[in-house]
DSSP file (Angstrom, degrees, kcal/mol; ACC not computed):
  #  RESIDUE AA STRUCTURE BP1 BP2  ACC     N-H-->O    O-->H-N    N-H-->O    O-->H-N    TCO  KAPPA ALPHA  PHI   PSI    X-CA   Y-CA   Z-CA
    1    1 A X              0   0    0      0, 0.0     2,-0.1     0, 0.0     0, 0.0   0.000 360.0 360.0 360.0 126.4    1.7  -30.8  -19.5
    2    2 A X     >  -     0   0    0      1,-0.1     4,-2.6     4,-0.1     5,-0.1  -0.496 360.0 -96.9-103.5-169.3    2.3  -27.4  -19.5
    3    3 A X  H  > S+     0   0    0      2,-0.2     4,-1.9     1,-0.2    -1,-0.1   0.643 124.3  45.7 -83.3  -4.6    1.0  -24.9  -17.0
    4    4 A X  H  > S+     0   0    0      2,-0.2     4,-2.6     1,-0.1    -1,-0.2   0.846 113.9  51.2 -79.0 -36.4   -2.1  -23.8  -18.9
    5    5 A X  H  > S+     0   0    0      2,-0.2     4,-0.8     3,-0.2     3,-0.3   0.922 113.2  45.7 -46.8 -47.8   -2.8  -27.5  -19.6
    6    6 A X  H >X S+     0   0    0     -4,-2.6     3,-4.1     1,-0.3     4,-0.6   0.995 110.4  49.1 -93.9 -64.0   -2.5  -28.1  -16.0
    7    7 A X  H >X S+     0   0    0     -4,-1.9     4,-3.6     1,-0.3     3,-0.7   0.741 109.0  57.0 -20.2 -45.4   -4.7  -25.1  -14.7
    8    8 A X  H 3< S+     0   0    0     -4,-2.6     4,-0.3    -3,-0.3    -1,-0.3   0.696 114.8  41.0 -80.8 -27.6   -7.4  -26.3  -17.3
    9    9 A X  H << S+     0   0    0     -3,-4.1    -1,-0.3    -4,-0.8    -2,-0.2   0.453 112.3  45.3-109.6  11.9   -7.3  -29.7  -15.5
   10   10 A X  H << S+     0   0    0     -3,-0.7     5,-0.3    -4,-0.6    -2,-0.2   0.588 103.0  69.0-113.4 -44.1   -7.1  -29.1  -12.1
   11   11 A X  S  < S+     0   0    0     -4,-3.6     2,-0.2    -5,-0.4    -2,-0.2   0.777  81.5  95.2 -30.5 -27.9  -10.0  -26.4  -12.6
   12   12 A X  S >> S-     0   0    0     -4,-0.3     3,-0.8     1,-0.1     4,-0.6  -0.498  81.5-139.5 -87.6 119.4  -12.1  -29.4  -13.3
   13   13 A X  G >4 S+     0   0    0      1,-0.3     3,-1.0    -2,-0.2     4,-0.4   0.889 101.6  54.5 -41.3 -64.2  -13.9  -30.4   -9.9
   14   14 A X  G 34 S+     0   0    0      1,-0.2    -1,-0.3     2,-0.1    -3,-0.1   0.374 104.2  57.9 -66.1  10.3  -13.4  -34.1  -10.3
   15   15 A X  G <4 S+     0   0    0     -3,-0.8    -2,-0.2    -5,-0.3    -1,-0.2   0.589  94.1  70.7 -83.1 -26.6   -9.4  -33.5  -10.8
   16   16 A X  S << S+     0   0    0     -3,-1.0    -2,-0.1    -4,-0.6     2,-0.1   0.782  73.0  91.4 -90.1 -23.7   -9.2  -31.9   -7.6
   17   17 A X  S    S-     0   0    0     -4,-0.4    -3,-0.0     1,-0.0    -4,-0.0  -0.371  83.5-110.9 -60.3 127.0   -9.9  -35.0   -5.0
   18   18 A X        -     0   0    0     -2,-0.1     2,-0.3     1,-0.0     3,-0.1  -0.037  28.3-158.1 -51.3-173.7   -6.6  -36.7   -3.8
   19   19 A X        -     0   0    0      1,-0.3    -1,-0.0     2,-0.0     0, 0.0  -0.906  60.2 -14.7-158.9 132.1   -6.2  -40.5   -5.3
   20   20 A X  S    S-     0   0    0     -2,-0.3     2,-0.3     2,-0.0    -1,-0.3   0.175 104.4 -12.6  64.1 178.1   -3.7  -42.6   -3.2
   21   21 A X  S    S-     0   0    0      1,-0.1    -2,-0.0    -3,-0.1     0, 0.0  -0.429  71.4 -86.7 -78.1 151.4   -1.3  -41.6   -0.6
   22   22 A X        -     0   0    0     -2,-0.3     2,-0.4     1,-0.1    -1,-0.1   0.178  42.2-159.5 -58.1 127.6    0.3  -38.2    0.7
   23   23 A X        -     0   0    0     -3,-0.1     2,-0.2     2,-0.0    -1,-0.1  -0.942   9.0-157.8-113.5 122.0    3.3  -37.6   -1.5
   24   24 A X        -     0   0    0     -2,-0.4     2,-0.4     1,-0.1     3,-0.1  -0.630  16.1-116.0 -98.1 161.9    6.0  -35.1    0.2
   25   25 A X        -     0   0    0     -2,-0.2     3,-0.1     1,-0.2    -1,-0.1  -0.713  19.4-164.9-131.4-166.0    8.2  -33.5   -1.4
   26   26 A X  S    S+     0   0    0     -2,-0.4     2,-0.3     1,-0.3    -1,-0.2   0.967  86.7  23.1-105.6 -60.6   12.1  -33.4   -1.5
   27   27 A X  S    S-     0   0    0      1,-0.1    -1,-0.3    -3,-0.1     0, 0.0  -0.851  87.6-103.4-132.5 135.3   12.5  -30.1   -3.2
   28   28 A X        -     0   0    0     -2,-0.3     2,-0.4    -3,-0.1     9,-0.1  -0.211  39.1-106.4 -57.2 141.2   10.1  -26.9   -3.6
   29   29 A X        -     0   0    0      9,-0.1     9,-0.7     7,-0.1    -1,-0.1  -0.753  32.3-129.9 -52.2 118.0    8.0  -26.0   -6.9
   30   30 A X  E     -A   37   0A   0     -2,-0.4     2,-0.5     7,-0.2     7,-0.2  -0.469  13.2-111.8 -87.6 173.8    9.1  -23.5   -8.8
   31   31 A X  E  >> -A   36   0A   0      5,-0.8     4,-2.1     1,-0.1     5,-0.7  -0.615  14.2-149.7 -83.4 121.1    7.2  -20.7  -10.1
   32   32 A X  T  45S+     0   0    0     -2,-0.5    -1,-0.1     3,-0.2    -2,-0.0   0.679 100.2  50.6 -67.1 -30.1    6.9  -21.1  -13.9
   33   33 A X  T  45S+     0   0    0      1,-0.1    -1,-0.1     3,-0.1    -3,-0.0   0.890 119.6  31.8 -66.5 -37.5    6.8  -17.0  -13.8
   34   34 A X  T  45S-     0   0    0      2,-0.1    -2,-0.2     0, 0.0    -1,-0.1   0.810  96.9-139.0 -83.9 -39.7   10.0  -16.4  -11.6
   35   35 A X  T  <5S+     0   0    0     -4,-2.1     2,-0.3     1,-0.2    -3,-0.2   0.841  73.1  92.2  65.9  23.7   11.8  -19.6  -13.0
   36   36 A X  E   <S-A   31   0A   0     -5,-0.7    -5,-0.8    -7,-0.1    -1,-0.2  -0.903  85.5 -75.4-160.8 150.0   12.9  -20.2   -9.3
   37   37 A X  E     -A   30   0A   0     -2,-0.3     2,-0.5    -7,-0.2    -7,-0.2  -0.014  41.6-130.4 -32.6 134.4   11.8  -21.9   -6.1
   38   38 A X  S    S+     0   0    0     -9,-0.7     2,-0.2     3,-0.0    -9,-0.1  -0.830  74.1  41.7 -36.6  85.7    9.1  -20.5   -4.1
   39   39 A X  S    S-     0   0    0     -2,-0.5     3,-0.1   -11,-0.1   -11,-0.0  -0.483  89.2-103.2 148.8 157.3    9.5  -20.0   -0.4
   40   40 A X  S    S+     0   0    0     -2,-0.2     2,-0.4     1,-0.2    -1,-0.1   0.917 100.3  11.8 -68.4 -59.1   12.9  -18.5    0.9
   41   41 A X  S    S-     0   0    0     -3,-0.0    -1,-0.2     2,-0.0    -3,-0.0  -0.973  77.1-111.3-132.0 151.2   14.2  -22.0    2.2
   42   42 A X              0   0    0     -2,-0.4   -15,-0.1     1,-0.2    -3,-0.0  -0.197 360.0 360.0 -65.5 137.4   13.2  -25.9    1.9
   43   43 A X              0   0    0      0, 0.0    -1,-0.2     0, 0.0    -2,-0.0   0.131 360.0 360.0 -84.1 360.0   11.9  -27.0    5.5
């Protein structure tokens, strides 16, 4: 899915409710502009 695909389906009201349980994660997203993690460091 790329990141316009994804925008276009998460805009969608019913996409936006969670489904199942809280998923952490391991490692930060990165920014598809920057091409690099977000945040200065993983917590």
């Amino acid at each position: 899915m790329t990141p316009e695909e994804e925008h276009e389906f998460y805009g969608q009201p019913e996409n936006q409710l969670p489904q199942g349980p809280v998923r952490r994660r391991k490692q930060r997203l990165t920014d598809p502009e920057l091409g690099s993690a977000t945040g200065s460091s993983p917590r």
